[in-house]
Backbone as JSON Lines, residues from 0, in Angstrom:
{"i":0,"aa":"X","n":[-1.56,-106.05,-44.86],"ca":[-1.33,-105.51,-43.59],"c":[-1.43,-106.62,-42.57]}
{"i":1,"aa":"X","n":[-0.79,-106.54,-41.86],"ca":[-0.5,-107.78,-40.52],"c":[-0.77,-107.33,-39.61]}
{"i":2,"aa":"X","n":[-1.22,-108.26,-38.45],"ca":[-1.67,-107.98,-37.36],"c":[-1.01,-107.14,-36.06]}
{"i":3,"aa":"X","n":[0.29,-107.02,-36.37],"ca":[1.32,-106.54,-36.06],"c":[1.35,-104.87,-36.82]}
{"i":4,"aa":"X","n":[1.09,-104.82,-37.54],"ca":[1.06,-103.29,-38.32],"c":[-0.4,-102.78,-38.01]}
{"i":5,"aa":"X","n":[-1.29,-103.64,-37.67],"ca":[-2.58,-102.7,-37.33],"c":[-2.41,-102.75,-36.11]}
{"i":6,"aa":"X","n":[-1.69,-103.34,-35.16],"ca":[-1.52,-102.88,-33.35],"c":[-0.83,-101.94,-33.49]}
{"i":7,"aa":"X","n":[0.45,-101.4,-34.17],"ca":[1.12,-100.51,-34.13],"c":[0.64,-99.6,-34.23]}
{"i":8,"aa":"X","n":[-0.39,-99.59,-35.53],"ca":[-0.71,-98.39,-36.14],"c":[-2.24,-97.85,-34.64]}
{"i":9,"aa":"X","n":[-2.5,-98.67,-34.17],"ca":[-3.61,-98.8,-32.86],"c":[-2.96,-97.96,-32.18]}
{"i":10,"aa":"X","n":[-1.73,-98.36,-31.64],"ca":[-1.05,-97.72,-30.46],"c":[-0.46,-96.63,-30.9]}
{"i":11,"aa":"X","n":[-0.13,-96.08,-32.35],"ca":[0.31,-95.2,-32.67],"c":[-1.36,-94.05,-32.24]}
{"i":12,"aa":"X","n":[-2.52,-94.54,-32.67],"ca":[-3.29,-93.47,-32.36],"c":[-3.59,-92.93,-31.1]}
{"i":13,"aa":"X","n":[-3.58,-94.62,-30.27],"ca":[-3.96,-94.12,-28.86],"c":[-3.04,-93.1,-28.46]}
{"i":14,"aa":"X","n":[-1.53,-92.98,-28.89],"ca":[-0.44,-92.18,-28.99],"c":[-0.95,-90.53,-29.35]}
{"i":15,"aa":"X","n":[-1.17,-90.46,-30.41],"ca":[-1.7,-88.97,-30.85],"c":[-2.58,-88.74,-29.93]}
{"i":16,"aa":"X","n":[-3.86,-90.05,-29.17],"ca":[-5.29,-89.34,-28.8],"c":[-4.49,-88.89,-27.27]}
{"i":17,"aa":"X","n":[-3.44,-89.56,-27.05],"ca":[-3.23,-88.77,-25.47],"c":[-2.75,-87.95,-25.68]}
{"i":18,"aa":"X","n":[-1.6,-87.67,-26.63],"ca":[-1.26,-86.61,-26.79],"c":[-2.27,-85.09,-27.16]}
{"i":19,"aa":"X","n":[-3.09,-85.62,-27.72],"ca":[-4.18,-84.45,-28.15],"c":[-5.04,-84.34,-26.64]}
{"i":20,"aa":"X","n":[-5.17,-85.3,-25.77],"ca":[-5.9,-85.06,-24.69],"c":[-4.85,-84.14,-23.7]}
{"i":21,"aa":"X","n":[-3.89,-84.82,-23.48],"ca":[-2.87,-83.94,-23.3],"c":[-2.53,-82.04,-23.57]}
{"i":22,"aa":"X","n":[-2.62,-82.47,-24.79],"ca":[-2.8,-80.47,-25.52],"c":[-4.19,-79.83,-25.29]}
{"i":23,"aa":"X","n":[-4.98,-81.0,-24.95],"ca":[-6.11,-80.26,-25.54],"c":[-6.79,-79.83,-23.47]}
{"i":24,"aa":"X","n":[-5.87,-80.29,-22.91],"ca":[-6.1,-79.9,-21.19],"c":[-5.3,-78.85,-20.97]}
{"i":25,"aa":"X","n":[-4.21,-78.99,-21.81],"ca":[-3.04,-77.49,-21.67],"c":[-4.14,-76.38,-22.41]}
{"i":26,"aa":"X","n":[-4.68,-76.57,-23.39],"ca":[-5.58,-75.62,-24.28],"c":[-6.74,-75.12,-23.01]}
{"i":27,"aa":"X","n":[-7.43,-76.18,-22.51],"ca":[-8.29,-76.31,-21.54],"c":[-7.84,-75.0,-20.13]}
{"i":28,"aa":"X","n":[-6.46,-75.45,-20.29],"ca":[-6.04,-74.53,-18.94],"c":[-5.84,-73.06,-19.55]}
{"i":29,"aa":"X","n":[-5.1,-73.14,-20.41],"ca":[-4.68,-71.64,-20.97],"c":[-5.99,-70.51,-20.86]}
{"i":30,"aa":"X","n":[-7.19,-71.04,-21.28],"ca":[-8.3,-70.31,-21.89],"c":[-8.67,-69.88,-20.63]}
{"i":31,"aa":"X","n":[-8.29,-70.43,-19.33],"ca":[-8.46,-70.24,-17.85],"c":[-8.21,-69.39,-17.4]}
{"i":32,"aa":"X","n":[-6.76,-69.86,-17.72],"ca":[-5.52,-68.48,-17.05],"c":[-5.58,-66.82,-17.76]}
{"i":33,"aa":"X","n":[-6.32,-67.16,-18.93],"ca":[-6.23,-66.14,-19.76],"c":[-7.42,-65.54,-19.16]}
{"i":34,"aa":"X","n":[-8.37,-65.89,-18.86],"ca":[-9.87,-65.23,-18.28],"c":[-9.33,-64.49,-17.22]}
{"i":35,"aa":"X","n":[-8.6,-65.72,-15.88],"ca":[-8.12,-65.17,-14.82],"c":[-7.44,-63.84,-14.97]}
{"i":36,"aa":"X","n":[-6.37,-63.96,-15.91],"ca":[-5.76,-62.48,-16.03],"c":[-6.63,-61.36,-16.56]}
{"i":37,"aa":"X","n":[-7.51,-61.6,-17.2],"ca":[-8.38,-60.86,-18.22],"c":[-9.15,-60.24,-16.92]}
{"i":38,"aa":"X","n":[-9.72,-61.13,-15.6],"ca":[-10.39,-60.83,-15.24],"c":[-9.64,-59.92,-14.01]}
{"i":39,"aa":"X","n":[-8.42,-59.8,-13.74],"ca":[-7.14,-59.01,-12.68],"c":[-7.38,-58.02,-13.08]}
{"i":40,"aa":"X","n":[-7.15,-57.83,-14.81],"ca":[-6.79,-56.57,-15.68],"c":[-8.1,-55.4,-15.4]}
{"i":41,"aa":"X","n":[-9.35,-56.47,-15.39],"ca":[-10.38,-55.41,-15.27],"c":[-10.58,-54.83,-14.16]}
{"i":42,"aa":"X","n":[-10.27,-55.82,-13.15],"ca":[-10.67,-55.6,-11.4],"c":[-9.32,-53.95,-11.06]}
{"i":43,"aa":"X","n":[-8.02,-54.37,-11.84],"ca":[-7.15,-53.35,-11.59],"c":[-7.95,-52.2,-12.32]}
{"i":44,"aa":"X","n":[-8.37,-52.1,-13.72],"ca":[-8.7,-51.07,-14.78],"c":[-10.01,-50.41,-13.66]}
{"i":45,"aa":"X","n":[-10.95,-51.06,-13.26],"ca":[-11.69,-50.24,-12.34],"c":[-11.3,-49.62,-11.5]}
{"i":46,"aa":"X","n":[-10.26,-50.22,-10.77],"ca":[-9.54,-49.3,-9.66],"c":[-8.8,-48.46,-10.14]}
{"i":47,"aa":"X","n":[-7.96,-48.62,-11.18],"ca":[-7.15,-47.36,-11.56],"c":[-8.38,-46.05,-12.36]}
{"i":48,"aa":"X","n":[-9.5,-46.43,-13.03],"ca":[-10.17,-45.69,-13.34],"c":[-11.48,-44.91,-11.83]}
{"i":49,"aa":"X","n":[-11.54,-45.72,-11.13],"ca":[-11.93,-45.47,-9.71],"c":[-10.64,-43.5,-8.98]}
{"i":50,"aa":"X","n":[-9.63,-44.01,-9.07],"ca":[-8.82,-43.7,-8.15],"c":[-9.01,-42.59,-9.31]}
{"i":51,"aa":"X","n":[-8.63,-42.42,-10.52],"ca":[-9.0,-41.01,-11.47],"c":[-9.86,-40.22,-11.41]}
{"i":52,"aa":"X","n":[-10.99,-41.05,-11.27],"ca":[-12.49,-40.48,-11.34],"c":[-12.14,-39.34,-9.86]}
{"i":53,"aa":"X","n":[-11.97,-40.27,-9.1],"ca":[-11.71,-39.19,-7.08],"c":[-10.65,-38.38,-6.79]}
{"i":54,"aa":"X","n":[-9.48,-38.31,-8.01],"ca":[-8.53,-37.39,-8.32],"c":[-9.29,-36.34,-9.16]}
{"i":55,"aa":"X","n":[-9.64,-36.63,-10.26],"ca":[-10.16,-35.91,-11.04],"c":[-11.38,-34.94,-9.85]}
{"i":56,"aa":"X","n":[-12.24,-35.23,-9.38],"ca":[-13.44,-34.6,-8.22],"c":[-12.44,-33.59,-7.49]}
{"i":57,"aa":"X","n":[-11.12,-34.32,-7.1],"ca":[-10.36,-33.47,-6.14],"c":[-9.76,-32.3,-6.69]}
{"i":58,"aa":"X","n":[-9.27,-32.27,-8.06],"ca":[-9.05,-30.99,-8.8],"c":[-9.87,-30.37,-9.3]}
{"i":59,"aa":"X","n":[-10.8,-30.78,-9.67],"ca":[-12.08,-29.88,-9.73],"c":[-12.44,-28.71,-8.43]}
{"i":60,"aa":"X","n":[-12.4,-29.51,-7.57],"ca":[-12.89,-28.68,-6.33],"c":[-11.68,-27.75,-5.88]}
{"i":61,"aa":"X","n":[-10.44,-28.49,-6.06],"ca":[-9.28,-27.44,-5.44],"c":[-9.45,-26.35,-6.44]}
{"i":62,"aa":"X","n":[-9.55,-26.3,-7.93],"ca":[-9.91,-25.14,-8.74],"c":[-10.99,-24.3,-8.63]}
{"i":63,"aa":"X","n":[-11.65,-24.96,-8.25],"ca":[-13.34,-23.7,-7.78],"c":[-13.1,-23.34,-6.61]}
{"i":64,"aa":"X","n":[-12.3,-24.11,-4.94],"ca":[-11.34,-23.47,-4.32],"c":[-10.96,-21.91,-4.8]}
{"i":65,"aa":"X","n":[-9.92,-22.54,-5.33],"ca":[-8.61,-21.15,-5.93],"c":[-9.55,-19.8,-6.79]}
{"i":66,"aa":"X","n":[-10.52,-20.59,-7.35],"ca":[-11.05,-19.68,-8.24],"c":[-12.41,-18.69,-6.92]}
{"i":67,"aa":"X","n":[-12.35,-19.0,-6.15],"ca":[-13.46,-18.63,-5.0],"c":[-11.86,-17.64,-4.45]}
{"i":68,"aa":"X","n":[-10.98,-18.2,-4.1],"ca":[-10.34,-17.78,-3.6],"c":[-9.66,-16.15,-4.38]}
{"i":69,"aa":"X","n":[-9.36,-16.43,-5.52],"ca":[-8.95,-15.2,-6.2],"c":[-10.08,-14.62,-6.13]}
{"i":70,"aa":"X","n":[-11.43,-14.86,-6.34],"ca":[-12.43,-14.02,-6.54],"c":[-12.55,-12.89,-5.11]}
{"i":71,"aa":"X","n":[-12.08,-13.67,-4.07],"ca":[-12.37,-13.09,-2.33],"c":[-11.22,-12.08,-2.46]}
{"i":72,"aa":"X","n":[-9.95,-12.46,-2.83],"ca":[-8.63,-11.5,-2.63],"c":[-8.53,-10.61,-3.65]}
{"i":73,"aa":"X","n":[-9.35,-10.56,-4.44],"ca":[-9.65,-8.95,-5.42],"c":[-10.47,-8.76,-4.66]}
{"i":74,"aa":"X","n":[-11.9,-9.1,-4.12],"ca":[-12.58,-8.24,-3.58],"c":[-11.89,-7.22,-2.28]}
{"i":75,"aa":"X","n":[-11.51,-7.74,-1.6],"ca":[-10.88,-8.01,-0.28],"c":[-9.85,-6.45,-0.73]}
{"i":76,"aa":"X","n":[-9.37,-6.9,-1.89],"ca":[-7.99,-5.69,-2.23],"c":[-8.43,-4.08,-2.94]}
{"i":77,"aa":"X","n":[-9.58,-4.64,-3.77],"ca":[-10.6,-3.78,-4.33],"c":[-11.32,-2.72,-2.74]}
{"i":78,"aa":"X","n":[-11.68,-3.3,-2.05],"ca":[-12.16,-3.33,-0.68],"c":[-11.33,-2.05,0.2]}
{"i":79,"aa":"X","n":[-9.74,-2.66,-0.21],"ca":[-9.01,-1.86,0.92],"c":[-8.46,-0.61,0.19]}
{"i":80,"aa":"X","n":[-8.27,-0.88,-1.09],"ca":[-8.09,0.35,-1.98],"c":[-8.8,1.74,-1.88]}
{"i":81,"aa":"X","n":[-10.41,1.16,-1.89],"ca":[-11.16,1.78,-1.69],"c":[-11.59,2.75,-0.82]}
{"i":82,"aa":"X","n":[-11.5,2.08,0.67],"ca":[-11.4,2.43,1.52],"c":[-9.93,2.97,2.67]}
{"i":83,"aa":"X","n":[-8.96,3.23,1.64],"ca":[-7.43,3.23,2.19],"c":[-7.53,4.64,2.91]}
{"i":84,"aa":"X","n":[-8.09,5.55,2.58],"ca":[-8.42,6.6,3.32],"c":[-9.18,6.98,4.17]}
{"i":85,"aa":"X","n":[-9.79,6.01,4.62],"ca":[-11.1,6.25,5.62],"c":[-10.2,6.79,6.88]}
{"i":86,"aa":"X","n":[-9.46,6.33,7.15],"ca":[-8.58,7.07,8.53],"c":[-8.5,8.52,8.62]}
{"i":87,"aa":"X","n":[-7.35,9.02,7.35],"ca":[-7.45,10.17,7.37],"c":[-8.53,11.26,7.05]}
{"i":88,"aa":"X","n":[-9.7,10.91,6.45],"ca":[-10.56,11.62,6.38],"c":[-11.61,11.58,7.24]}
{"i":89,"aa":"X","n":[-11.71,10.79,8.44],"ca":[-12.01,11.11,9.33],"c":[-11.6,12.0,10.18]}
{"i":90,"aa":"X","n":[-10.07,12.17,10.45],"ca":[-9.27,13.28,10.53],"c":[-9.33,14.29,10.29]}
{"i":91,"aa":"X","n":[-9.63,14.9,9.21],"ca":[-9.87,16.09,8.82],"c":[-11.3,16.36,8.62]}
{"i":92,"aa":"X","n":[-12.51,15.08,9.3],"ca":[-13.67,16.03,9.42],"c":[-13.49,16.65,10.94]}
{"i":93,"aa":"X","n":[-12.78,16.37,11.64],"ca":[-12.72,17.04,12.77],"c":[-12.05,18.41,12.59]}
{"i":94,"aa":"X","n":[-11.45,18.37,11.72],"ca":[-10.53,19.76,10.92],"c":[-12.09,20.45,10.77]}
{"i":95,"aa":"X","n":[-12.71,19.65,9.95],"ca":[-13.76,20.31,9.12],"c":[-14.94,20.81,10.09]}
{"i":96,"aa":"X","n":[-15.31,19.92,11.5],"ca":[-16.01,20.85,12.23],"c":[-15.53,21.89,13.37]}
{"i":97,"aa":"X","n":[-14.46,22.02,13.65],"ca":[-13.88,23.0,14.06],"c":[-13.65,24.24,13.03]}
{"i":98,"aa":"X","n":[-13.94,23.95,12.03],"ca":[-14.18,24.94,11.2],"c":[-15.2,25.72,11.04]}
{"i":99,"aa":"X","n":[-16.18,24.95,11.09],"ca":[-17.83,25.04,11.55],"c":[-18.21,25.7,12.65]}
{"i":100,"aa":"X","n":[-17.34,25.54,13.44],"ca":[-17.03,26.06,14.79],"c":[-16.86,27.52,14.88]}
{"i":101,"aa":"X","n":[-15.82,27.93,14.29],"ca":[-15.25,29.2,13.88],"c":[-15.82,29.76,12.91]}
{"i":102,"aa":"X","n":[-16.54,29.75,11.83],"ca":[-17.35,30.08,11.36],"c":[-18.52,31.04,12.2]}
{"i":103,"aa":"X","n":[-19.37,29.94,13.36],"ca":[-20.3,30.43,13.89],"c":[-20.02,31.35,14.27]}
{"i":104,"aa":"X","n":[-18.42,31.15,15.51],"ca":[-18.41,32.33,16.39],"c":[-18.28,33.66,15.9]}
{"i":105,"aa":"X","n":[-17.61,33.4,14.64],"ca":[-17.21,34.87,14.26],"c":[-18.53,35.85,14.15]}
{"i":106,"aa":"X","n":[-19.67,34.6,13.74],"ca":[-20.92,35.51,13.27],"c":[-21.23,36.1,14.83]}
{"i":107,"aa":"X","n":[-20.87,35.2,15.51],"ca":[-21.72,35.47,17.43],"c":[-20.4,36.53,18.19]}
{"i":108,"aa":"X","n":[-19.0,36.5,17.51],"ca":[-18.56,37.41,18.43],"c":[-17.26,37.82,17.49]}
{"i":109,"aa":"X","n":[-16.95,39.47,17.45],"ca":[-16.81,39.86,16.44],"c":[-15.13,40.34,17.64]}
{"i":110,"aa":"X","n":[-14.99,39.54,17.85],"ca":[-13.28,39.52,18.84],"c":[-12.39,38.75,17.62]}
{"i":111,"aa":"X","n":[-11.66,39.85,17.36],"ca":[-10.47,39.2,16.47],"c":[-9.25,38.39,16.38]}
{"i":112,"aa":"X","n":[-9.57,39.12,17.99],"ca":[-7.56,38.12,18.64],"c":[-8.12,36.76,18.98]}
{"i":113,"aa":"X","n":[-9.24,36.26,19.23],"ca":[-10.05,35.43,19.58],"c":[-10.38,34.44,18.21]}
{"i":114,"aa":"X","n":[-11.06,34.8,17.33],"ca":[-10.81,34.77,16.6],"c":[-9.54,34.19,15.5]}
{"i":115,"aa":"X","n":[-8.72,35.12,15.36],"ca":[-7.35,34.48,14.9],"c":[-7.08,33.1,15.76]}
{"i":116,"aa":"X","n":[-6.72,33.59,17.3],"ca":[-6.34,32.4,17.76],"c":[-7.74,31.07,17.67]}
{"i":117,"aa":"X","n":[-8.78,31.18,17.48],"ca":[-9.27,29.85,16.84],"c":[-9.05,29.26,15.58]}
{"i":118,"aa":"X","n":[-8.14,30.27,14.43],"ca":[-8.27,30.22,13.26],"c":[-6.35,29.05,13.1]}
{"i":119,"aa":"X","n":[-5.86,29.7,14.3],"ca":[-4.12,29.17,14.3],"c":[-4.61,27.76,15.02]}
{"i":120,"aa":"X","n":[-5.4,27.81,15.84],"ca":[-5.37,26.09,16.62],"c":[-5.99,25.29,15.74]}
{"i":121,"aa":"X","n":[-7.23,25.55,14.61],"ca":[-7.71,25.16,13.23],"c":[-6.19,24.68,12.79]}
{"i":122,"aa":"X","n":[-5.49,25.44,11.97],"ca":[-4.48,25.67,11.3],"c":[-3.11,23.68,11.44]}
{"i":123,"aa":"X","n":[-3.27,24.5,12.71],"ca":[-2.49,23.31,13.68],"c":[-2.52,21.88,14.11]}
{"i":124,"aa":"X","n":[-3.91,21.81,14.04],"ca":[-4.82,20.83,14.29],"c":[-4.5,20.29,12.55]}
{"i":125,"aa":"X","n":[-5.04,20.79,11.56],"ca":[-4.5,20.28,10.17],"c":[-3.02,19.88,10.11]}
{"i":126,"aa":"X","n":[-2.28,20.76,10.48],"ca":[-0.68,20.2,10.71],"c":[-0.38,18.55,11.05]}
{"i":127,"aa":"X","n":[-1.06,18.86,12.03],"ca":[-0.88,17.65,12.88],"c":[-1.72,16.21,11.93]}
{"i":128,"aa":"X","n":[-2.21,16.27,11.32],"ca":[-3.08,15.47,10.44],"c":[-2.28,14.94,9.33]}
{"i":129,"aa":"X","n":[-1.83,15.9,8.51],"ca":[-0.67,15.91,7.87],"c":[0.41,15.23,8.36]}
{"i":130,"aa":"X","n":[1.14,15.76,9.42],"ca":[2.56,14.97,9.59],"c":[2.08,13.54,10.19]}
{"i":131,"aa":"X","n":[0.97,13.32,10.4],"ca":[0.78,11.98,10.88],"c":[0.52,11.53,9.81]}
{"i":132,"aa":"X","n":[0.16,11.99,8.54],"ca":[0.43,10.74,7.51],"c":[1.84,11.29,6.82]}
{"i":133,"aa":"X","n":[2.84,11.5,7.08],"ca":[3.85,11.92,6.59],"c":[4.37,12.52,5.26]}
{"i":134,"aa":"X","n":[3.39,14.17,5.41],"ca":[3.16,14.81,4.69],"c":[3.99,16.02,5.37]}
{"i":135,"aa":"X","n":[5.34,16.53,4.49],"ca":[6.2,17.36,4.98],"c":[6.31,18.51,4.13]}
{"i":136,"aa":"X","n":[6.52,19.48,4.56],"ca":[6.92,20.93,3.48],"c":[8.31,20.65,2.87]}
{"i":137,"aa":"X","n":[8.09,21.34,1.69],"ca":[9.74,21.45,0.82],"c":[10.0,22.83,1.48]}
{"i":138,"aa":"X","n":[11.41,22.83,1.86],"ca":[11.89,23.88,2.19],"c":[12.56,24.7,0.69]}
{"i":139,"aa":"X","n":[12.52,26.13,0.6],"ca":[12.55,26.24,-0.95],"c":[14.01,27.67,-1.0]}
{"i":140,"aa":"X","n":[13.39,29.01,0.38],"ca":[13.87,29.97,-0.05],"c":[15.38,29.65,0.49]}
{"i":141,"aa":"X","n":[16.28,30.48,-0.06],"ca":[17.73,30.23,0.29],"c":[18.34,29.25,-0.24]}
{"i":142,"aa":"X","n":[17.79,28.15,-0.72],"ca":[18.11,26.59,-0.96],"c":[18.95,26.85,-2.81]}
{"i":143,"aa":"X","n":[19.65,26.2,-3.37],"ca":[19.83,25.88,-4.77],"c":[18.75,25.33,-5.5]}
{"i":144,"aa":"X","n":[18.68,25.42,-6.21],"ca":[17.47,25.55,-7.44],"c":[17.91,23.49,-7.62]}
{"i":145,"aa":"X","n":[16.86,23.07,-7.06],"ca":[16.58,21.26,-7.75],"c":[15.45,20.79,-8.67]}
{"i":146,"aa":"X","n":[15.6,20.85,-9.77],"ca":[14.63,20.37,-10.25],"c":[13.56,19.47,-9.82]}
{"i":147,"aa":"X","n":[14.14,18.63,-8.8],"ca":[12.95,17.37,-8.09],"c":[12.49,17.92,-7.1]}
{"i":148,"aa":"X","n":[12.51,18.83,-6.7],"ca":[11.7,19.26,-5.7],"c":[11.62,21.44,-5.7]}
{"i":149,"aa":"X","n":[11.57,21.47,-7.04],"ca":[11.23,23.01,-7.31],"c":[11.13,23.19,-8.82]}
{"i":150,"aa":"X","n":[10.0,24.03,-8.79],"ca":[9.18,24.52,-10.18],"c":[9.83,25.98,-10.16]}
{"i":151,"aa":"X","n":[10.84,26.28,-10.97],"ca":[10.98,27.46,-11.73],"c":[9.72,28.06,-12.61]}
{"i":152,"aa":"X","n":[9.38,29.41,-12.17],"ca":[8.5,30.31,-12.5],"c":[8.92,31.37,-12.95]}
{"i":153,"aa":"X","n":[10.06,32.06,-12.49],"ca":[10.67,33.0,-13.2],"c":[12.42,32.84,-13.04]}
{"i":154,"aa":"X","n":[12.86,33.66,-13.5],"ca":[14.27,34.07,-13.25],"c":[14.57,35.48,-13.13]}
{"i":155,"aa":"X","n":[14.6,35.75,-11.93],"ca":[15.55,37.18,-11.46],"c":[16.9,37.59,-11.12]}
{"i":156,"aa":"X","n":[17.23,38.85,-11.45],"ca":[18.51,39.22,-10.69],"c":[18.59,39.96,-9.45]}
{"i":157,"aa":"X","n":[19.54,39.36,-8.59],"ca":[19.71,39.14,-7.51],"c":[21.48,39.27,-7.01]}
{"i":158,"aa":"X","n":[20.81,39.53,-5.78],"ca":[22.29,39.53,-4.87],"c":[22.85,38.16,-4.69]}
{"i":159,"aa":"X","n":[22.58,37.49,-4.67],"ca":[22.58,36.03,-3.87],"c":[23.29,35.21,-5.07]}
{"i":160,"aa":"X","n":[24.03,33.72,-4.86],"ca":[24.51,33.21,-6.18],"c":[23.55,32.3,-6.76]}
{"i":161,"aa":"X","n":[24.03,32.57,-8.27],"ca":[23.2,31.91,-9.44],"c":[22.54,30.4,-8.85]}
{"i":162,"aa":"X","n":[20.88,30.47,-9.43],"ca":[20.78,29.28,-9.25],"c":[20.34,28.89,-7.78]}
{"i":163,"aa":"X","n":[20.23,30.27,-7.04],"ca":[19.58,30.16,-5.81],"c":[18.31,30.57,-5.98]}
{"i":164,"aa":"X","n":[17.32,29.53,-4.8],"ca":[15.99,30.05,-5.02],"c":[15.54,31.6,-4.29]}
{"i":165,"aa":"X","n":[14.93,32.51,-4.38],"ca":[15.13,33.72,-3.98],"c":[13.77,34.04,-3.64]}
{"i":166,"aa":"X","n":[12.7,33.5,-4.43],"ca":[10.84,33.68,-3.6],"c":[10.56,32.4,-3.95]}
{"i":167,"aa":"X","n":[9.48,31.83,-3.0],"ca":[8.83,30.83,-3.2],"c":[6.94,30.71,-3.35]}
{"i":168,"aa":"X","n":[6.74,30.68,-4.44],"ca":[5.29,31.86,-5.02],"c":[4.45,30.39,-4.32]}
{"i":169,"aa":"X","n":[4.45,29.09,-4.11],"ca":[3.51,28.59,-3.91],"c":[4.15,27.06,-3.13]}
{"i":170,"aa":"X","n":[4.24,26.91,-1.77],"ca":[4.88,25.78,-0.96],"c":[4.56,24.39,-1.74]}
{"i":171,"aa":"X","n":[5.74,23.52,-1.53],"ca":[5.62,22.06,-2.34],"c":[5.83,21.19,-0.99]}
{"i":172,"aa":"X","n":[5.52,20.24,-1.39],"ca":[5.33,19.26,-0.16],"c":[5.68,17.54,-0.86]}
{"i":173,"aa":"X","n":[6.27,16.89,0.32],"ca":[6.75,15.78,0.11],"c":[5.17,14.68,0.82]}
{"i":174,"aa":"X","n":[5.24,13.46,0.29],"ca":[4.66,13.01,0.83],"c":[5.49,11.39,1.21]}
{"i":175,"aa":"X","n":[6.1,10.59,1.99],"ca":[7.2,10.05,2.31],"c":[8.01,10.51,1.83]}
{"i":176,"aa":"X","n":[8.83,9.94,0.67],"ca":[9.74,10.15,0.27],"c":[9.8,10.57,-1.11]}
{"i":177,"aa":"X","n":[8.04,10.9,-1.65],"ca":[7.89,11.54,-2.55],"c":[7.59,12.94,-2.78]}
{"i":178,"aa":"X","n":[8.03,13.68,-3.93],"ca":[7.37,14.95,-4.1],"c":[5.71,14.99,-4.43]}
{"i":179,"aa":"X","n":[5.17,15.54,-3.49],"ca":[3.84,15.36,-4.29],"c":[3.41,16.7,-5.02]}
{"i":180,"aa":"X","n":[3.83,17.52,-4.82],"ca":[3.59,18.99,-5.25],"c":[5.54,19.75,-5.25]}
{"i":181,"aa":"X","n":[5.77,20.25,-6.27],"ca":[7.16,20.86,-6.04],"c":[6.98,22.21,-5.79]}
{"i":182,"aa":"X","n":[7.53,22.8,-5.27],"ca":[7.28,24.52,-5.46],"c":[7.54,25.51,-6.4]}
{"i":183,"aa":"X","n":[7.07,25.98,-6.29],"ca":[6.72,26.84,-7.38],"c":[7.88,28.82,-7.06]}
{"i":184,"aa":"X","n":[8.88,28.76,-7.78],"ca":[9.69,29.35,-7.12],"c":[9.96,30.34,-8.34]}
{"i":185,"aa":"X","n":[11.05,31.57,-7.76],"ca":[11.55,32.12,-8.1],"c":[13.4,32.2,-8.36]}
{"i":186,"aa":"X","n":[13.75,32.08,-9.22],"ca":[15.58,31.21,-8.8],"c":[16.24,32.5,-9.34]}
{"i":187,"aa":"X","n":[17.55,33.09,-8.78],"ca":[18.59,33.85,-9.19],"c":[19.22,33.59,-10.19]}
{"i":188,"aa":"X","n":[19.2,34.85,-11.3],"ca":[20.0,34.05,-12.61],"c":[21.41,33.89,-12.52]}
């Protein structure tokens, strides 16, 4: 080996050692950049798990919300159901002490026309109770025989044509636009 082949082979290493110092500062940096990102990833992962956590709190609460809320609007409906009649039956306790009324007098005064006429302004006074919640009579005698708004009870013969109602044994009544009771009739065969 010549002196010439061991400088070469010299400068060939100093060659590799920069080169390895070289790689080994790129290696140096990488392990850097890789922390740096490593350390973005977590700073983001907290915040995106942050921002879940205070979403997540927020649907929780809007559901015990809603669930408070359905619980109030059954009560609330339960409530008005219940009480859907309090109007009119206040109504007819005034029916009911004017009744009370007439009752007494009859015991205290034995006047009949007096009498009656407290028994028709009673009468009237209920009327009026009625059509204010729109509670109407079925009109029955004279009329054709309808099944939706008349109860056949018998069948007679008659002057009148078939299929006409001819007595009406017990009044039916509408209540809007429903039958709530039909009448109870007598129809021409």
């Amino acid at each position: 080996m010549t002196d010439s082949d061991i400088e070469r082979m010299d400068a060939g290493t100093r060659e590799d050692a920069h080169e390895g110092v070289e790689e080994g500062e790129e290696a140096g940096a990488e392990p850097q950049q890789e922390l740096q990102q490593l350390q973005e990833l977590k700073e983001r992962l907290e915040e995106c798990e942050g921002r879940a956590d205070s979403s997540f709190e927020r649907l929780q609460r809007l559901q015990a919300d809603f669930a408070n809320y359905k619980k109030r609007t059954a009560k609330e409906t339960m409530d008005s159901v219940e009480y859907a009649n309090e109007e009119i039956i206040l109504s007819l306790l005034d029916v009911v002490d004017n009744f009370e009324r007439a009752l007494d007098s009859i015991q205290q005064n034995n006047d009949a026309g007096a009498i009656k006429k407290g028994i028709e302004m009673i009468f009237q006074q209920l009327w009026d109770v009625l059509k204010k919640e729109d509670v109407v009579p079925i009109e029955s005698v004279g009329k054709t025989f309808d099944p939706h708004l008349h109860e056949t009870v018998d069948r007679v013969k008659s002057d009148v044509a078939s299929n006409t109602v001819v007595e009406e044994l017990q009044r039916g009544y509408k209540y809007k636009s429903k039958v709530i009771r039909p009448c109870m009739v007598r129809v021409a065969e």
